[in-house]
Structure formats: structure tokens, C-alpha cells
N, C-alpha and C positions, 0 to 999 in steps of 0.2 A: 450576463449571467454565466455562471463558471459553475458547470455540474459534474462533480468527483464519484464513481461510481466505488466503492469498496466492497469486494467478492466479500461473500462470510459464507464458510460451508462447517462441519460438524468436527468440529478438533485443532480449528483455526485460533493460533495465538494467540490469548486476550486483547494480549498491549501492543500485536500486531496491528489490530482494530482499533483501539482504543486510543491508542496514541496520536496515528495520524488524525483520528477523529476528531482530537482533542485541539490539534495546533490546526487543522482546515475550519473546525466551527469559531475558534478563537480570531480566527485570522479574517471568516463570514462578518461575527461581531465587530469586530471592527472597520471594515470597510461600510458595512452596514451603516454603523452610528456616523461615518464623513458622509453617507449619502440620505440623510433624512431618516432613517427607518428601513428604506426601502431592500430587501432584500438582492444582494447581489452574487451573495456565492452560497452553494449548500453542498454538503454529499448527503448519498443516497446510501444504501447498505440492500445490498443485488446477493439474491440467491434462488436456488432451483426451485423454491417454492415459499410459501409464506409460513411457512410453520417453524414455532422455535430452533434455533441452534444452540449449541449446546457446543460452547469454546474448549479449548485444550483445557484452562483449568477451572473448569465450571461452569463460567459466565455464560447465562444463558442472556440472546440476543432474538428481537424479531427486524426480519428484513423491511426494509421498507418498499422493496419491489421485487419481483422474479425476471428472469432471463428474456420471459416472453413479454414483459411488461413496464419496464422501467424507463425513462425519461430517457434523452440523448444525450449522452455524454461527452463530455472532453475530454476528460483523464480517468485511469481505471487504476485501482490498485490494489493486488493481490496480496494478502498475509499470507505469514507462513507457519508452521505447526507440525504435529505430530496429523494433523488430518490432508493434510498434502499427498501423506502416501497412499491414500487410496485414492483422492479425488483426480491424481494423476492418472488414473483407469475408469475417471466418470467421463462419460462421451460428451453427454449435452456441457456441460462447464465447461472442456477443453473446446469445442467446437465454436461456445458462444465466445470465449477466448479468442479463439481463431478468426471469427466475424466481426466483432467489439474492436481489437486493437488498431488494426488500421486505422479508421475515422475519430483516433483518439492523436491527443495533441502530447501527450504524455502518457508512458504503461509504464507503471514502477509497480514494485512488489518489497517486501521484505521479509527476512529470513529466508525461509525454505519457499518461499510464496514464488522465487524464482523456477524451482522444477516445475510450475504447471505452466509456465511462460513458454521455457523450453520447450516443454510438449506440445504448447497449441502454436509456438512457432518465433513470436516476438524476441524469444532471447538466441535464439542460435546464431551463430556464428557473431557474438556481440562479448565483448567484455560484461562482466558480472558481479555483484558481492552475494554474499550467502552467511548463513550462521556457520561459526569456524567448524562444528562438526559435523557440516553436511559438505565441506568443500571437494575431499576429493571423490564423493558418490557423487557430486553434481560432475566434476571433471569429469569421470570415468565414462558419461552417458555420451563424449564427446562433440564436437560440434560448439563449442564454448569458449570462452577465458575468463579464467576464477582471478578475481583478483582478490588479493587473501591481505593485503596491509591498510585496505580503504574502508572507512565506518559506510562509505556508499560511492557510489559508480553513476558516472553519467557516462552512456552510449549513445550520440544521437537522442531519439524521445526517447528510449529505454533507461530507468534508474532503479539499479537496484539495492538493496541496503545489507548489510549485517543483520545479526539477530536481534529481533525482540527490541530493546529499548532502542537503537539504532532507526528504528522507522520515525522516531520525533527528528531527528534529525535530517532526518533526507526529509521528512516532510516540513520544512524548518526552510531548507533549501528550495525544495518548490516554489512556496509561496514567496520567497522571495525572488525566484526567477518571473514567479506571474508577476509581481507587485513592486517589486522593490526591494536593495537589502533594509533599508530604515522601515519598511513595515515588517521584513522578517524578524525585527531587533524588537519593534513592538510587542510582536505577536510571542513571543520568547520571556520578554517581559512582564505581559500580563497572564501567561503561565508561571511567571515565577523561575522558569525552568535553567536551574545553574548547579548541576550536577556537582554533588562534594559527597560522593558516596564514603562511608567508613570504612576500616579495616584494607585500605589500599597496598599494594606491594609496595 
């Protein structure tokens, strides 16, 4: 059993959340259905407490556990958002941060989901990605390297992504570092997911 903790606090990216959510339960389902039924991977959705969040553009989410309460994890992965800049000055989240990463096999974030890394410790002195218009206030906090031409970043366990849509992809890449790349290709697959966005340069 492979248990993905993902932060969610108040102004956190939808499709920060939502995305890896999308390709780690895709990715449950299918290992699930090669092993009988039987449950082998889940994430969880970890916050300060149980009460609704309220995402950057609306989306309202309920946690499935709090800081003090949540299952033991493997991997942890922070979104990023316009709610970053405060939760950068929430104590208990930076600390649980700071307690959580170590005994995790994996701490990836995406977008801005990197500056609370930063702060509880995991991302410094590590190569990085970030959303392009956070990159050089992430540089400037020093103690870092912004890498600025990569959809995402492997450092050791630390992986971090670009903005926003950028998190299906680095979570795309997880699972296939857990599993394999021929189930990353599956798991890709039965998302459908083959980006031909319109109006391109």
C-alpha cells in the first residue's frame, strides 16, 4: 500500500489538487483491478482541520484527515496557489511539513506549492521548478536553484513541477517511477490525456 498525502489549505490551486488526484486514483484503479479488487494505492487530502476549503478558484474541497490525524505516509505533495502566501506564515502546516518530509519516500509540490517547502526546509539548497511568475521571488528568498526550462525537476526525493497543469505531469512521472513507464502510459491513456490545446504560438 502506497499512501499519497496531498496538503489542501484555503486558495490552493484547483488543478494543483485535482490533477495529481486524477492520474494517483487512475493509476489506484488500475493496479487495483491486476490485483483482484483489492485496494493497493490511495491519497488522502491532509489539512489543519476538517472543515471545507475553499480552492483558489472556488472549488470547494473536504479533507479527508488533519495534521494530527492522518494515516502514514509515503509521499506528500504540496499545491501551489495564490493561498501559499499566507500559509508560508501558518506555523502548524510549515512545522507538520518539517516533521512529514523526512519519513516520506517522495515530497513533490507544484507551482508556488514549492515556497512552503522552502520554508519547512525540504527544498533548500535543492534544484526547483515553480510557476514562471513566481520564479525570480522564489530565487530572491535564496538558498535554492530555480530551474526555469523544465515542466518539472527531480532532486534526489524532492520533485518539483511548473504551474498548474504541469502537476499531471510530474505526477504522470511518479507513477511511473513507482510502477513502471508501460503503466505510466496506461495510466495517461485511460485519462485520455494528449494535450492539443488551441490557439498555440
Amino acid at each position: 500500500m502506497t499512501t499519497t498525502g496531498i496538503v489542501i489549505f484555503d486558495g490552493a490551486e484547483d488543478l494543483d489538487i485535482v490533477g495529481p488526484w486524477e492520474v494517483l486514483g487512475v493509476s489506484a484503479a488500475l493496479r487495483s483491478a491486476a490485483h483482484g479488487g483489492q485496494e493497493v494505492d490511495r491519497a488522502v487530502l491532509v489539512a489543519d482541520s476538517l472543515g471545507p476549503v475553499r480552492c483558489a478558484q472556488g472549488l470547494r474541497v473536504l479533507p479527508d484527515a488533519t495534521f494530527d490525524s492522518h494515516p502514514v505516509l509515503d509521499d506528500v505533495l504540496v499545491p501551489g496557489g495564490i493561498g501559499t502566501r499566507t500559509e508560508v506564515g501558518n506555523p502548524r502546516l510549515i512545522d507538520w511539513l518539517r516533521r512529514t518530509a523526512p519519513g516520506c519516500r517522495w515530497v513533490t509540490s507544484v507551482c508556488t506549492g514549492v515556497l512552503l517547502l522552502h520554508e519547512a526546509g525540504p527544498a533548500r539548497g535543492r534544484s526547483v521548478a515553480t510557476h514562471w511568475s513566481f520564479e525570480d521571488q522564489l530565487e530572491a528568498r535564496g538558498d535554492v536553484t530555480v530551474v526555469r526550462d523544465r515542466r518539472w525537476v527531480v532532486d534526489g526525493n524532492l520533485v518539483t513541477s511548473q504551474g498548474v497543469s504541469a502537476g499531471i505531469d510530474m505526477a504522470l512521472w511518479l507513477v511511473g517511477e513507482r510502477y513502471g513507464v508501460e503503466h505510466s502510459r496506461a495510466v495517461r491513456r485511460q485519462m485520455q490525456y494528449d494535450p492539443e490545446p488551441p490557439y498555440q504560438d
